[in-house]
C-alpha positions in Angstrom: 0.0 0.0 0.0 1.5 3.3 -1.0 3.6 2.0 -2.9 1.9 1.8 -6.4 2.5 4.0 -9.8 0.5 6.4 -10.7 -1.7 6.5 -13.5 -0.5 8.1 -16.4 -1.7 9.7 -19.6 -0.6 7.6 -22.5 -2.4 9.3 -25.6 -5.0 11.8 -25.9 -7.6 11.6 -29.4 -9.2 15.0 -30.6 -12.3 14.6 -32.4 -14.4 17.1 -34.7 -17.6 15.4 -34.9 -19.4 16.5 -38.1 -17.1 19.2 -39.2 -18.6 22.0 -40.3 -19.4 23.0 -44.0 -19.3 26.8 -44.2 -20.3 27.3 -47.1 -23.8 27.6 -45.6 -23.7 27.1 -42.0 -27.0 26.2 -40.9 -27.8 27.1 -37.2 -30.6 24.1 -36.3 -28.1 21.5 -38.1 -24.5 23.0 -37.9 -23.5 21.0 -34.5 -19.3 19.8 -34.6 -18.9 19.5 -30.9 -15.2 19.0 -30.4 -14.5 16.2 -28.2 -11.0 14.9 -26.2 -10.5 11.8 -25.4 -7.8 11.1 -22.9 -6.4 7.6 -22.9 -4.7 6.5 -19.8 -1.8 3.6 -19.4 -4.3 1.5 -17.3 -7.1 1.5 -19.7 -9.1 4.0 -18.3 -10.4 6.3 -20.7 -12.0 10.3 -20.3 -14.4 12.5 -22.4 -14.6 15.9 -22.6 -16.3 18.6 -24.4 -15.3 22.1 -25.8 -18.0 24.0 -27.3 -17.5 24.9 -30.6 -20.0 26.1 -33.5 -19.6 28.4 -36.0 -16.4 30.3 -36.9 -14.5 28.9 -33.7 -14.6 25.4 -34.5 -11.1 24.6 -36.6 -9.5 26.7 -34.1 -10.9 25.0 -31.4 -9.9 21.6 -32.7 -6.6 22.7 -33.3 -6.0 24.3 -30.0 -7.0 21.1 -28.2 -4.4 19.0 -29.6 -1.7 21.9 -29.1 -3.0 21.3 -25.5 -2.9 17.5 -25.6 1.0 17.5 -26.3 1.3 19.0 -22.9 -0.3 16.5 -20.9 1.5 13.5 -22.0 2.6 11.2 -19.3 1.1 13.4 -16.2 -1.2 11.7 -13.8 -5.1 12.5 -15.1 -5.5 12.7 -11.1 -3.3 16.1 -10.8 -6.2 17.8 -12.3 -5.3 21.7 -10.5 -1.8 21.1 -11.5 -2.8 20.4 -15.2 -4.9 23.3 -15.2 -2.2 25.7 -14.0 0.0 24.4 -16.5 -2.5 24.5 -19.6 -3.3 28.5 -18.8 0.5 29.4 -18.7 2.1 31.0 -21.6 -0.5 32.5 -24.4 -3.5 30.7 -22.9 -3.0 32.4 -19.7 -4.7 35.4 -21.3 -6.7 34.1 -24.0 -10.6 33.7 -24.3 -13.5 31.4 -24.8 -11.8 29.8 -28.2 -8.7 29.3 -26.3 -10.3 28.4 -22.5 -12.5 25.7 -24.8 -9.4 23.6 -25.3 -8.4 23.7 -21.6 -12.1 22.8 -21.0 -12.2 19.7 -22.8 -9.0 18.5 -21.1 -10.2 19.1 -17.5 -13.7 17.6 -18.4 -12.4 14.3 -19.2 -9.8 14.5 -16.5 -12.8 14.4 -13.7 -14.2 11.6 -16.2 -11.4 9.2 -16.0 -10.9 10.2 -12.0 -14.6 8.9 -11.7 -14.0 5.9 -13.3 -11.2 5.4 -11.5 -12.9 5.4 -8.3 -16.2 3.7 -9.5 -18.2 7.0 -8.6 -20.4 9.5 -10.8 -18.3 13.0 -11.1 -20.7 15.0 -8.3 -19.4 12.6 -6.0 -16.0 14.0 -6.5 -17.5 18.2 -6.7 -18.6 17.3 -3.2 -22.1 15.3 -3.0 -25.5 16.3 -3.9 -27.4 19.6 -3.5 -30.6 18.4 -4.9 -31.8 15.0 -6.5 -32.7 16.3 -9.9 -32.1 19.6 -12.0 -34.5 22.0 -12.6 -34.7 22.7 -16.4 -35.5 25.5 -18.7 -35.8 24.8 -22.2 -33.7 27.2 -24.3 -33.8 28.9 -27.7 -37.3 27.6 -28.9 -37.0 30.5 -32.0 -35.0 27.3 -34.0 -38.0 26.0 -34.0 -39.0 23.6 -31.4 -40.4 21.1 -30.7 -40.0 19.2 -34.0 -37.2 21.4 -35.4 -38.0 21.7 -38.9 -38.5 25.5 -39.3 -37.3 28.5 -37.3 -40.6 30.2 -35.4 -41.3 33.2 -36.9 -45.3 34.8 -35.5 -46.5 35.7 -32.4 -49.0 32.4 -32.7 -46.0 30.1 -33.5 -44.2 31.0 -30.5 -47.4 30.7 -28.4 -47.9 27.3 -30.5 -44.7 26.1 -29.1 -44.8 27.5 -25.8 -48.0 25.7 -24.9 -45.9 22.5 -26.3 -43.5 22.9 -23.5 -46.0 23.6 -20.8 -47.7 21.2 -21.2 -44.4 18.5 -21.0 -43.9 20.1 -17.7 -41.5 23.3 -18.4 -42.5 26.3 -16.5 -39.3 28.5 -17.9 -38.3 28.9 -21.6 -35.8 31.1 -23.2 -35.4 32.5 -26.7 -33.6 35.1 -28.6 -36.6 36.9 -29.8 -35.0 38.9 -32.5 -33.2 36.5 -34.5 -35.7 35.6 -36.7 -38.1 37.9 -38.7 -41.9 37.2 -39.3 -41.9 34.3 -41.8 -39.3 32.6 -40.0 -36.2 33.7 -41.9 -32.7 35.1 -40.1 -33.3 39.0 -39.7 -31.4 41.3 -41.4 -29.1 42.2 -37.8 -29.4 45.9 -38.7 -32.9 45.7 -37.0 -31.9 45.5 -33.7 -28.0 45.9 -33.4 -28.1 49.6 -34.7 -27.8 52.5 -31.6 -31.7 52.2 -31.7 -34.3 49.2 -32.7 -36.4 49.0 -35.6 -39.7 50.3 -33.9 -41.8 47.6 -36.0 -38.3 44.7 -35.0 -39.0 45.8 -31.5 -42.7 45.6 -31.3 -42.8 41.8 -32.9 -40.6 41.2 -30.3 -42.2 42.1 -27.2 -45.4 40.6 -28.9 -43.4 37.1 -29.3 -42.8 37.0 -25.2 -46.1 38.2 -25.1 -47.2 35.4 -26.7 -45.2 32.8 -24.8 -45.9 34.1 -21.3 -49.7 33.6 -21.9 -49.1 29.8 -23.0 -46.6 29.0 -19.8 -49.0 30.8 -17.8 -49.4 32.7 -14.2 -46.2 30.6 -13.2 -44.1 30.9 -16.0 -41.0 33.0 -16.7 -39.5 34.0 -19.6 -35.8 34.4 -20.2 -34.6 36.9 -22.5 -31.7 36.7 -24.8 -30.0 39.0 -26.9 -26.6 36.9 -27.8 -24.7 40.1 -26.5 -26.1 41.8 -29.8 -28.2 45.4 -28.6 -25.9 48.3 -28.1 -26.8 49.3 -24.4 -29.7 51.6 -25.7 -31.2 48.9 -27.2 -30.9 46.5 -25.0 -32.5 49.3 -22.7 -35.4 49.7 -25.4 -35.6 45.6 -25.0 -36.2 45.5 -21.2 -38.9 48.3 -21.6 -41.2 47.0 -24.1 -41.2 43.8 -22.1 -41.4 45.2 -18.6 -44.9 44.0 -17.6 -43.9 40.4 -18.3 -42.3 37.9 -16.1 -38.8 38.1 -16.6 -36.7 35.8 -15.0 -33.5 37.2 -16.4 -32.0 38.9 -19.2 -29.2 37.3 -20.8 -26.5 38.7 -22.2 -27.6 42.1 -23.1 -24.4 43.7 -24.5 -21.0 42.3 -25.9 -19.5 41.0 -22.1 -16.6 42.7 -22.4 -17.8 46.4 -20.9 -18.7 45.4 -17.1 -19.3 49.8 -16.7 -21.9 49.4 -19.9 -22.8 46.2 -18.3 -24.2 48.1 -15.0 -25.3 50.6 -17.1 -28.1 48.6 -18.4 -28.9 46.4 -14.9 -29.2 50.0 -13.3 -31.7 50.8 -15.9 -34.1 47.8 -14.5 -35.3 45.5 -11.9 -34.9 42.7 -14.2 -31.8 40.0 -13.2 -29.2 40.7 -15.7 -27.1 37.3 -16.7 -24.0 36.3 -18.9 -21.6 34.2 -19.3 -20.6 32.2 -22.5 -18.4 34.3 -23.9 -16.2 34.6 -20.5 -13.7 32.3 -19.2 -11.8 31.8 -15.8 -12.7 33.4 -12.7 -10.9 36.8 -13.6 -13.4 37.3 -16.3 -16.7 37.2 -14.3 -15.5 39.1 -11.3 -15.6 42.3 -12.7 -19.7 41.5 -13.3 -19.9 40.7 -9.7 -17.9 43.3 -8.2 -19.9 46.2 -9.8 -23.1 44.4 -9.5 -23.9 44.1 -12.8 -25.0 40.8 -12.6 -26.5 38.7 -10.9 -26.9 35.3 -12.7 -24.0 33.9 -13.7 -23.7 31.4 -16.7 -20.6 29.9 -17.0 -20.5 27.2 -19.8 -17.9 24.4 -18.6 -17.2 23.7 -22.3 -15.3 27.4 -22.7 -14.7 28.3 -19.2 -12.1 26.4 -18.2 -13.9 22.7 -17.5 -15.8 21.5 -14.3 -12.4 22.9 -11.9 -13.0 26.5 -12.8 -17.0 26.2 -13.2 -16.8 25.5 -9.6 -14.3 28.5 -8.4 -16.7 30.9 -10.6 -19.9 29.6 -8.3 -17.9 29.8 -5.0 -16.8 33.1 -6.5 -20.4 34.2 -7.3 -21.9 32.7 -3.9 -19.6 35.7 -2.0 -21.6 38.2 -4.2 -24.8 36.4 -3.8 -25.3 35.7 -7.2 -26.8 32.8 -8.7 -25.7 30.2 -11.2 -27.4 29.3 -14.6 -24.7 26.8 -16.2 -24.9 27.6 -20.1 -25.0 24.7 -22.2 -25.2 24.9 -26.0 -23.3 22.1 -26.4 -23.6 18.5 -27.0 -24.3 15.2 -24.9 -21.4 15.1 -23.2 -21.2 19.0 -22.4 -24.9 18.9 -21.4 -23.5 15.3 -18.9 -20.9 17.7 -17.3 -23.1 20.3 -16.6 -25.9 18.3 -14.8 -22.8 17.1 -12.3 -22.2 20.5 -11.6 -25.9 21.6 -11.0 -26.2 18.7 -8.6 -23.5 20.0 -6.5 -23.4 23.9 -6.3 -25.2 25.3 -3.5 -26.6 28.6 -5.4 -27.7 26.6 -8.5 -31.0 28.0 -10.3 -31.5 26.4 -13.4 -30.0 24.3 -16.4 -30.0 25.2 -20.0 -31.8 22.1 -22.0 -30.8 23.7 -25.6 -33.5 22.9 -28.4 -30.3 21.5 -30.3 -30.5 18.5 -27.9 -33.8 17.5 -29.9 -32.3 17.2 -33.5 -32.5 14.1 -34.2 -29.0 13.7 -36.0 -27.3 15.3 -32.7 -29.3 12.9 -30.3 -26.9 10.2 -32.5 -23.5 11.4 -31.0 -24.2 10.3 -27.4 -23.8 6.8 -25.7 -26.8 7.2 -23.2 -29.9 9.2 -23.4 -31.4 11.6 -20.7 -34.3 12.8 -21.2 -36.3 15.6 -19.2 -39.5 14.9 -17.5 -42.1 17.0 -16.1 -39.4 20.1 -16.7 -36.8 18.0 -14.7 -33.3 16.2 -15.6 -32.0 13.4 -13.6 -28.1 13.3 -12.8 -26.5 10.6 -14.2 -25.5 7.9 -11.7 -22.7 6.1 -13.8 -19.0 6.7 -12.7 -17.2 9.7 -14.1 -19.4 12.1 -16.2 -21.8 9.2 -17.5 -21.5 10.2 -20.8 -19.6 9.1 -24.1 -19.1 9.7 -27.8 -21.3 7.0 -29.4 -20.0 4.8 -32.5 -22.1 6.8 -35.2 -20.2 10.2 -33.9 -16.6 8.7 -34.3 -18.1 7.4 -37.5 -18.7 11.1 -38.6 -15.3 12.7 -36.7 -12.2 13.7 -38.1 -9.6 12.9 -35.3 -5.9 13.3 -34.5 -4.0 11.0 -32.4 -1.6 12.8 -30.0 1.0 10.7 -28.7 
């Protein structure tokens, strides 16, 4: 006893699921998550997700097996010491794209640790804080339920509203610009200019309308603006929506102006939230220490993985904040994330992205969870309980680092 050798990382695989074709990327069917697999020398294996879509995605690949030279022969188990490692040099100030390929590399760290020990990841974040997650179902404008046609009137988002009430959800979120009355992408200059479109402006506040009377008295509605408005617009955006139920407001304005930032939260009652395009601790507390915000939504896929998704909530429970993990990734980032609701004390809610029900994305995973009556259960199998499926390395490129 004491006297054995530590595991050690023998290979690490990068995977672009479904690579992108950008000659016309398609938001409800252009999903490449980016995936690391960590191979250990006792056969013990580790997944991990970056998020990736859209312009990020080679980058993202590429900076993950620049990453996986650097882990070779460590022990998976030296998780803090791997992290401090990966964020010195250039990554130490770089963003999401960068953080993304740390992220995927601490996930599946955790992963192989809970395999190790024969125990599902929360175990290891420090035991349950509740038995099941609390769900809100996110970006519905794509098109949900059956994801065929992006929404684009009032009725259609009522349509689909009542859909999800009815299976249970009593919060649903949804950029309620993006899309313009027939359903097709709106021209941006409608609502990214210093001031909104009047007629943009007033088919939005008609679409939450519209939703808040099919989730009913107890519903909420999440607003989100994909850092988008200039800080009089999103302004405008929280006034023509002010005598619905807001839960929070979600990225508002580009993260990157925590002054602007409180600008627009001291301009309303309304929660103001954000989070996916910032990474590490250093980024959000700036948010916090003005009081800009008070959700925070770190995604583990960008952030810096499950180790600094967990500093950011200790981080945001000294400010009083609360926690909305964003997930707009795939199975395995969606896995992660459920590990880390069950744990953090100041949890509120879990993003269950309408990408999850495409049918070709619900190949790529190993298991299935599904939500019920608004509700996810945490998974229960050792490490992150999640894995690429065969179909998904059937449609990856992949590099063998070694």
């Amino acid at each position: 006893p004491g006297m054995e050798e530590d595991m050690k990382i023998r290979s690490v695989e990068v995977f672009l699921v479904n690579p992108p074709k950008y000659d016309k990327f398609d938001p409800l069917y252009g999903f490449s998550p980016v995936v690391a697999k960590i191979n250990t020398d006792e056969g013990i294996s580790g997944y991990g997700e970056a998020i990736a879509y859209g312009e990020g995605t080679q980058a993202i690949f590429g900076i993950t097996q620049d990453l996986a030279r650097v882990i070779l022969g460590s022990d998976p188990f030296d998780s803090e010491r791997i992290w401090e490692r990966l964020r010195s040099g250039w990554v130490l100030t770089g963003g999401p794209i960068t953080y993304s390929g740390v992220s995927a590399i601490d996930i599946a760290l955790w992963d192989i640790k809970g395999k190790a020990l024969g125990v599902p990841v929360y175990k290891l974040l420090g035991g349950k804080n509740r038995d099941k997650i609390k769900v809100y179902l996110s970006h519905t404008e794509f098109g949900w339920p059956d994801m065929g046609k992006p929404l684009g009137t009032p009725e259609d988002y009522y349509k689909s509203a009542k859909i999800a009430s009815d299976a249970g959800y009593t919060a649903l979120k949804a950029n309620f610009f993006r899309y313009d009355r027939d359903g097709k992408w709106a021209d941006s200059s409608l609502y990214t200019e210093y001031k909104i479109d009047p007629d943009h402006l007033k088919l939005m506040s008609e679409r939450v309308e519209a939703v808040q009377e099919a989730l009913g008295p107890k519903g909420s509605v999440i607003l989100d603006n994909n850092a988008l408005t200039s800080v009089e617009g999103a302004i405008e955006t929280i006034k023509a929506t002010e005598n619905s139920r807001i839960l929070f407001f979600e990225e508002p304005i580009v993260p990157n102006l925590p002054d602007s930032m409180k600008l627009v939260a001291d301009n309303t009652d309304v929660p103001i939230a954000t989070g996916e395009r910032l990474s590490t601790r250093w980024g959000f507390y700036p948010y916090l220490q003005n009081g800009s915000i008070r959700v925070v939504q770190p995604d583990l896929g960008n952030t810096g993985g499950l180790s600094e998704a967990k500093k950011i909530a200790d981080l945001a429970l000294l400010f009083g904040a609360q926690v909305s993990t964003h997930v707009c990734g795939g199975p395995l980032a969606e896995a992660a994330a459920l590990h880390f609701a069950a744990a953090v004390p100041n949890f509120l809610l879990h993003e269950h992205h309408a990408m999850t029900f495409v049918p070709e994305n619900r190949k790529f995973a190993k298991y299935s969870y599904e939500a019920k009556n608004g509700y996810l259960d945490i998974p229960e199998i050792p490490g992150i309980g999640q894995e690429l499926s065969e179909y998904a390395v059937s449609k990856s490129v992949s590099v063998l680092v070694e």
